[in-house]
C-alpha positions as CSV (number, residue, x, y, z in Angstrom):
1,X,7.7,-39.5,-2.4
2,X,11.3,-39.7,-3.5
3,X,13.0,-40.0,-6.8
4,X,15.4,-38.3,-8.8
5,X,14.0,-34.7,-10.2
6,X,16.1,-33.0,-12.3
7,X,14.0,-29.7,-13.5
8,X,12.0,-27.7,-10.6
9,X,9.7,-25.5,-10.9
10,X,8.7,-23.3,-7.2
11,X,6.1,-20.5,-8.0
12,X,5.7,-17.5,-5.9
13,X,4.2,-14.9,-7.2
14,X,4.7,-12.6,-4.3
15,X,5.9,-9.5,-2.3
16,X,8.9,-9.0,-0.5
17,X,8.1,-10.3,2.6
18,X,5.9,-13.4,1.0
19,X,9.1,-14.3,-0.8
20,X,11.0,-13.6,1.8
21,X,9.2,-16.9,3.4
22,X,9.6,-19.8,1.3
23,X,13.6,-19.3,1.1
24,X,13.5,-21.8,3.6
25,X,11.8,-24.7,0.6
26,X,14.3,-23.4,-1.5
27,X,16.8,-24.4,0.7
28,X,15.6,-27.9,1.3
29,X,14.7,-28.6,-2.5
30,X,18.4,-27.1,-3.2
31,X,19.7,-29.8,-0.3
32,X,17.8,-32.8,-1.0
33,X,18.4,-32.3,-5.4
34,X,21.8,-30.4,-5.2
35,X,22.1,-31.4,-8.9
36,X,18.9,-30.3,-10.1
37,X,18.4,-27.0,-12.0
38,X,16.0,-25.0,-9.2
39,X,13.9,-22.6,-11.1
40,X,11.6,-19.7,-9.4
41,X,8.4,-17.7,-11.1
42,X,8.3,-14.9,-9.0
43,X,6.8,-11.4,-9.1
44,X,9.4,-8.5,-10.1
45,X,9.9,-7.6,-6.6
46,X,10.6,-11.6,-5.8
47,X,13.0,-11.0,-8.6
48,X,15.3,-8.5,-7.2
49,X,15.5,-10.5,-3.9
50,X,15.9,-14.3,-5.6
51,X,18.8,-12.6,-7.3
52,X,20.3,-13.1,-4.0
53,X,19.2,-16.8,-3.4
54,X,22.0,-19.4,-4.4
55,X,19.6,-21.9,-4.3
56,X,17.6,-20.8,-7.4
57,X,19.3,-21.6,-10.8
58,X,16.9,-19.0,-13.0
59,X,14.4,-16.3,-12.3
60,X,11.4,-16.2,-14.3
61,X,9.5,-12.9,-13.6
62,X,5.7,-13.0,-14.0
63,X,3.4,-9.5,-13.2
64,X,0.3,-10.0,-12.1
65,X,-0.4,-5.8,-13.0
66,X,0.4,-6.8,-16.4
67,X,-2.0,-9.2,-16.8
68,X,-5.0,-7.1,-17.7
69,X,-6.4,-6.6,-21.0
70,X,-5.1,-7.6,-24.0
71,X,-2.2,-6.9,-23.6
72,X,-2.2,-9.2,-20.5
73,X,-3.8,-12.2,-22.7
74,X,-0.1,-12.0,-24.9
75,X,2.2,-11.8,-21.7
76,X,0.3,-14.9,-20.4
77,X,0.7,-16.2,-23.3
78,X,3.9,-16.3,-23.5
79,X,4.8,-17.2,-20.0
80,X,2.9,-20.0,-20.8
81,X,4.7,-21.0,-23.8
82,X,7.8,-20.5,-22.1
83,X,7.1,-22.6,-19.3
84,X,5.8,-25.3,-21.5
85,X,9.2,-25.5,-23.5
86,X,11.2,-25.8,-19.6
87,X,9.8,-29.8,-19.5
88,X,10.0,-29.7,-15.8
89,X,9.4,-32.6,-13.8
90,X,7.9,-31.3,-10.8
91,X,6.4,-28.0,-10.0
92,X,5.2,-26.6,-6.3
93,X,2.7,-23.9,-5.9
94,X,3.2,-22.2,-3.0
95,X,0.4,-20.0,-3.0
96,X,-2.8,-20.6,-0.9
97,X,-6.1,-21.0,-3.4
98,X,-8.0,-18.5,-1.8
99,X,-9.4,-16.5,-4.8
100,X,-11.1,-17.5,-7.9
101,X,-8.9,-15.3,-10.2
102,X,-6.0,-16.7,-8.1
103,X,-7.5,-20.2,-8.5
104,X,-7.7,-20.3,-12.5
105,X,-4.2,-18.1,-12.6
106,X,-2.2,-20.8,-10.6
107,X,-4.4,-23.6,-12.7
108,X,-3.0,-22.4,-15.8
109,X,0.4,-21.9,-15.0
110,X,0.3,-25.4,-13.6
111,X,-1.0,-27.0,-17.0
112,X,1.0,-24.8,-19.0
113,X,3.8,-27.1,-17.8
114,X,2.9,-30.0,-18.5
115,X,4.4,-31.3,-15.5
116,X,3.9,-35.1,-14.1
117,X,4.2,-33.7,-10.6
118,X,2.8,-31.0,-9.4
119,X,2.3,-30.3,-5.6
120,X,0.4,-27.3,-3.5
121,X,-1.8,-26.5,-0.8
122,X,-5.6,-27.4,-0.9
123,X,-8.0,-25.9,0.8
124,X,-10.8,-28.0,-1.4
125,X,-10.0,-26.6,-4.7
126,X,-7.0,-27.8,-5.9
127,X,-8.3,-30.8,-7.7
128,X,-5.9,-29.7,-10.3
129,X,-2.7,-31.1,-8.1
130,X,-1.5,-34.5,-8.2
131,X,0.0,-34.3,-4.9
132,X,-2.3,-32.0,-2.6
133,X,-1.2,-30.6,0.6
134,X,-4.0,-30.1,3.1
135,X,-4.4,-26.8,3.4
136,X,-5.4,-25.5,7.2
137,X,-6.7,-22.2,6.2
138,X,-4.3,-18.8,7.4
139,X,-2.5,-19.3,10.6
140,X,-3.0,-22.8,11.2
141,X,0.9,-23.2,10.2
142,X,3.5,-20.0,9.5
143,X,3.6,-20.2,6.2
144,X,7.0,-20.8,5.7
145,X,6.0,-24.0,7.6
146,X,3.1,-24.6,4.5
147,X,6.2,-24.0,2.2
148,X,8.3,-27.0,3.8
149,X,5.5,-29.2,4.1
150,X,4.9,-28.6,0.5
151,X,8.5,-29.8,-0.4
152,X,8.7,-32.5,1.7
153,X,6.0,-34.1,-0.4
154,X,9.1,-34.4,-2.8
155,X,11.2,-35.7,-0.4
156,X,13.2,-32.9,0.9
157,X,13.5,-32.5,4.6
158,X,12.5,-29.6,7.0
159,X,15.7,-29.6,9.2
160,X,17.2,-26.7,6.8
161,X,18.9,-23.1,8.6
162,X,19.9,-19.6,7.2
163,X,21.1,-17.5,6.5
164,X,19.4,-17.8,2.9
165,X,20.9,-14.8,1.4
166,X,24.2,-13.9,-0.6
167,X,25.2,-10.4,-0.4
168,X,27.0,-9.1,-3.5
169,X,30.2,-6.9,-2.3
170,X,29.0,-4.2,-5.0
171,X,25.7,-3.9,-2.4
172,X,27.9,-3.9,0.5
173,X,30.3,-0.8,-0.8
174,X,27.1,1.1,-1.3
175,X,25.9,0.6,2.2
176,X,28.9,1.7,3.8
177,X,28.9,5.0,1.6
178,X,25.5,5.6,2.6
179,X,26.1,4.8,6.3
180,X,29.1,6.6,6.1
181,X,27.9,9.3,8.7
182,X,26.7,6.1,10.9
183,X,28.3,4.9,14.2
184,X,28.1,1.7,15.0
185,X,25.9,-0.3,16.5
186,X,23.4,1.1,14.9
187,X,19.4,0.1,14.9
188,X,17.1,0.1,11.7
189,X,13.5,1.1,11.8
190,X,11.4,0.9,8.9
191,X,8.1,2.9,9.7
192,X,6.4,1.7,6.3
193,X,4.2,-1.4,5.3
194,X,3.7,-1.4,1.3
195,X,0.8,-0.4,-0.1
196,X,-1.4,-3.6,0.9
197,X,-2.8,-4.0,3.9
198,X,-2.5,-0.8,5.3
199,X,-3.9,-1.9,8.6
200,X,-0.3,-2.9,9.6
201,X,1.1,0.4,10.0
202,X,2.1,1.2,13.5
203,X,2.1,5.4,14.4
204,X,4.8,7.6,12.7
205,X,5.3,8.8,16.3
206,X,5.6,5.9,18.3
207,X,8.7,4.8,15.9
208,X,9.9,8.6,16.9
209,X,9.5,8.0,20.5
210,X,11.5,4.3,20.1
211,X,14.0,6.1,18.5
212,X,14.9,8.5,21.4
213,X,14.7,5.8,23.3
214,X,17.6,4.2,21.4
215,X,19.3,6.5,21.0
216,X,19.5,7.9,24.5
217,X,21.1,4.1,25.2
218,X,23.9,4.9,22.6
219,X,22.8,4.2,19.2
220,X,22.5,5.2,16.1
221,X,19.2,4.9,13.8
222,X,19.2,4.2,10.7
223,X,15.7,4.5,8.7
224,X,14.6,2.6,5.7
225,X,11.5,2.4,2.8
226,X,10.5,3.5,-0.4
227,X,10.4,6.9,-1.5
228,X,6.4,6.9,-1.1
229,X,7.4,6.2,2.6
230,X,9.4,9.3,3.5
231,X,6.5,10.5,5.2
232,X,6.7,8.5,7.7
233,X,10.4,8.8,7.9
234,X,10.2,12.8,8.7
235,X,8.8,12.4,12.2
236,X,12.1,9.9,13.2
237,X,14.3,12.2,11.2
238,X,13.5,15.1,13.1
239,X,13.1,13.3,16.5
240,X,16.7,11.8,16.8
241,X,18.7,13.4,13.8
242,X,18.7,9.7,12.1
243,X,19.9,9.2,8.7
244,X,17.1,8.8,6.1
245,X,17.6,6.1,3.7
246,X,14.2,6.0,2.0
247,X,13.9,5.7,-1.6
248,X,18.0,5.3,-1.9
249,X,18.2,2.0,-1.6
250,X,17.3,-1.2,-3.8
251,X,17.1,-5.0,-2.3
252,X,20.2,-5.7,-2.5
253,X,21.7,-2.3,-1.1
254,X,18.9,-3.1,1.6
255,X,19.8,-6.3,2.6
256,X,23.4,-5.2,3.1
257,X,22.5,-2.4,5.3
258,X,20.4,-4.4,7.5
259,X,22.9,-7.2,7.6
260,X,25.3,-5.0,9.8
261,X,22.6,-3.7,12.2
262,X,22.7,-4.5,15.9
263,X,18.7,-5.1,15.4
264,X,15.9,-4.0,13.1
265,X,12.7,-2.9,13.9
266,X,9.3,-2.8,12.0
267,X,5.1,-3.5,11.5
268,X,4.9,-7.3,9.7
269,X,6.0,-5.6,6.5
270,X,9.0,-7.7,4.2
271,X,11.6,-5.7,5.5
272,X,11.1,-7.4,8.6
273,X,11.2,-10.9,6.7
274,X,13.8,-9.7,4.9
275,X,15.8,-9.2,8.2
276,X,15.1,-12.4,10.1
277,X,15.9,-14.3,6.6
278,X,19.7,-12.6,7.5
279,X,19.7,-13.9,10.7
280,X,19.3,-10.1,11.8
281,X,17.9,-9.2,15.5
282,X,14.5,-8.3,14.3
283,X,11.6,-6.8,16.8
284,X,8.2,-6.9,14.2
285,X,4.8,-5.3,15.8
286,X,1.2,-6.9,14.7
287,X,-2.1,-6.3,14.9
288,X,-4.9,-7.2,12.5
289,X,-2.8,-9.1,10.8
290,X,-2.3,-12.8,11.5
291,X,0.6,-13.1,13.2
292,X,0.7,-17.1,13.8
293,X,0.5,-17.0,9.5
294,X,2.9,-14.6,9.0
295,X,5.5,-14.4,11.8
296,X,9.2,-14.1,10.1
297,X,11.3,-16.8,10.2
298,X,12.6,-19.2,13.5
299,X,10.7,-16.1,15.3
300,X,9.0,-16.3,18.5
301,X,5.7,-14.6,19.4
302,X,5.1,-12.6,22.4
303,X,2.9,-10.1,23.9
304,X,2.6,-7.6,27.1
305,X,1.7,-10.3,29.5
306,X,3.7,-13.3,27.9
307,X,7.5,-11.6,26.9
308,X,9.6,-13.4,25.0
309,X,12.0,-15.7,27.0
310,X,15.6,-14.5,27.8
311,X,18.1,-15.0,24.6
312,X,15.4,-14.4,22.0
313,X,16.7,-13.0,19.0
314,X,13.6,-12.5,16.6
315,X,10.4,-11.5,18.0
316,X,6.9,-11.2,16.9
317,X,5.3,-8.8,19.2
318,X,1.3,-8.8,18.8
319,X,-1.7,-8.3,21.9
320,X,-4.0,-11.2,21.8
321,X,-7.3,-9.2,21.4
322,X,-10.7,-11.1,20.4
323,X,-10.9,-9.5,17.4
324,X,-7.7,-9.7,16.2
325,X,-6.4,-10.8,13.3
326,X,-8.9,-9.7,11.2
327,X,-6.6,-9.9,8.0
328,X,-6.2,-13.1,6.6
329,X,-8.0,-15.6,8.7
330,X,-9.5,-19.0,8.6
331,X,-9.3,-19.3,4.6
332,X,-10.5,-15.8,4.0
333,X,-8.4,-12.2,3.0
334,X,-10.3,-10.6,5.6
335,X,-10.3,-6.4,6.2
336,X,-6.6,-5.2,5.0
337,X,-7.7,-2.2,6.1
338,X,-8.8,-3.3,9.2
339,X,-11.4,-1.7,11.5
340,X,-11.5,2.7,12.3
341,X,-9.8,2.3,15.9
342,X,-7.0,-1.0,15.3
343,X,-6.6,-1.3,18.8
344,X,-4.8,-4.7,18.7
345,X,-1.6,-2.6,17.1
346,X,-2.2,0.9,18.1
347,X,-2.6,-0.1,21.8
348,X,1.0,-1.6,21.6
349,X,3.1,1.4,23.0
350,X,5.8,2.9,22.7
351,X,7.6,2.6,26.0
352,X,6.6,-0.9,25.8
353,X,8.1,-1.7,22.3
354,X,11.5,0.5,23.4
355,X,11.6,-1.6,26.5
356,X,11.5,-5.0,23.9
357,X,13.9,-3.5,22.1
358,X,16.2,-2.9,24.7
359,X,15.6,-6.3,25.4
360,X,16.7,-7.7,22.3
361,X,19.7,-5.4,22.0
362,X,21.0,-6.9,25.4
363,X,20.3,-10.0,24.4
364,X,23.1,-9.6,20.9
365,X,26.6,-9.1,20.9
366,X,27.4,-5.9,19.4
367,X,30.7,-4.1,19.3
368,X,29.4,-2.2,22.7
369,X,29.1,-5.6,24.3
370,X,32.9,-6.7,23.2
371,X,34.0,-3.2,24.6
372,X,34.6,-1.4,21.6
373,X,31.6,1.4,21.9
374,X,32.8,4.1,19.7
375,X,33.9,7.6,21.4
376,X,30.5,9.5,20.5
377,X,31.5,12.8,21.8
């Protein structure tokens, strides 16, 4: 399909790193309509991070927490109302329809806007969407793949390339104050995962032992998360002196201190998507969860036996185990708590992740590779 759409409506109602991962629609929708108005219904999170899209022309913010109760009858409601009023032409759902509540949420939205066009994956269910997009079940496509394919049903084309971010200067003068201390090239590792899914989270310890790795080679660490995350900072901190960032810095602030970072390191968590959306190096570890669904963006997969070929900048590092993923597979959530031992992640080690790392450092030019190492004595 291809005609002229003039109001758009993408809905994403999503995490960081889920967010993170349709940027790549957004810039196709933006390329093939560049005069249409490019709306986004997001979650507050996706909020703080479309702020930096300059594809999207208005944020709408939808909470699913706030949904409950009555209370949450009267905020639907007037999301509804709202969207109603927007006349849009075409809408795409980028959600899968794995859930029942999920299911009659994204079916509202979808007739609260009266749209003529309204496109999204189907995994059987969506009778509700004119255009349906055959929907594979998890890791059958990444799903910024599913995202692409959705907006090509509208004519836009695939062949789209970040970086998908703008960083505000206001951001960047607050990373350099708070890396102030920081000499460069420095490495980010973010130790944390969100509160979903807990499964991801790779040991405390191993990050530590990474960490002295790098910094016996001559850099810097930098570490990142929220302030419930500062647990799992302390064991880094203490290993290798590294400056703790946690719960001190806000997307933006984020996004420019990971845009200067010689490479990034992390569980599948959306600071990970977050750095591989800037074009970052970025080394992200996985285990139960599905790592063919939810690899970041233009990555490459690799594990022990198969390393990732010379020049690789973004790498999704993962042990192909029989049991693993256990988290979102097939059309199903799965365990996000995964099973008592989580070998498939645990069993990833630290000398072996350092090594990667190492890897990818060499791979990037950094100011040590032009020569210009600072004097660190």
């Amino acid at each position: 399909m291809r005609t002229r759409f003039h109001r758009l409506l993408v809905v994403k109602i999503a995490d960081l790193g889920d967010t993170v991962l349709v940027l790549p629609a957004l810039r196709a929708l933006r390329r093939a309509f560049p005069e249409a108005r490019i709306d986004l219904l997001t979650s507050p999170v996706g909020a703080e991070l479309a702020a930096l899209c300059p594809d999207i022309d208005r944020i709408r913010v939808l909470a699913k927490a706030n949904l409950r109760g009555i209370g949450g009858v009267a905020t639907l409601g007037r999301t509804c109302w709202s969207l109603a009023r927007a006349r849009y032409d075409a809408v795409v759902l980028l959600h899968h329809l794995t859930t029942p509540a999920g299911r009659w949420l994204y079916r509202l939205l979808l007739a609260a806007t009266r749209s003529p066009v309204t496109v999204g994956l189907d995994n059987g269910t969506g009778g509700f969407l004119t255009h349906p997009i055959p929907d594979r079940g998890f890791g059958a496509r990444a799903e910024w793949e599913y995202a692409l394919q959705a907006v090509e049903a509208l004519g836009a084309s695939a062949e789209v390339s970040g970086p998908y971010l703008t960083i505000p200067e206001s951001a960047r003068q607050e990373a350099a104050r708070l890396l102030a201390t920081v000499r460069r090239p420095y490495v980010v590792i973010h130790p944390g995962v969100g509160s979903f899914a807990p499964a991801r989270l790779w040991s405390a310890e191993y990050f530590a032992a990474v960490a002295r790795t790098l910094v016996h080679a001559g850099f810097d660490v930098v570490v990142t998360g929220t302030a419930h995350e500062a647990a799992r900072a302390r064991p880094i901190r203490e290993a290798v002196g590294a400056v703790d960032l946690t719960g001190r810095t806000k997307i933006p602030v984020l996004a420019a201190v990971l845009a200067d970072a010689a490479l990034v390191i992390g569980s599948d968590c959306g600071v990970v998507h977050l750095a591989a959306a800037l074009a970052r190096p970025t080394l992200a570890l996985y285990g139960p969860t599905n790592v063919e669904a939810w690899r970041p963006l233009d990555s490459i997969i690799a594990t022990p036996e198969h390393p990732p070929p010379p020049g690789a900048r973004i790498v999704a590092l993962t042990r192909r185990i029989p049991c693993s993923p256990c988290c979102y597979v097939g059309y199903r959530i799965g365990r996000p708590h995964g099973c008592r031992v989580r070998s498939c992640l645990l069993d990833l080690r630290f000398d072996l992740v350092a090594r990667q790392a190492l890897a990818l450092l060499a791979n990037t030019r950094t100011p040590a590779a032009d020569g210009e190492m600072p004097d660190r004595r």
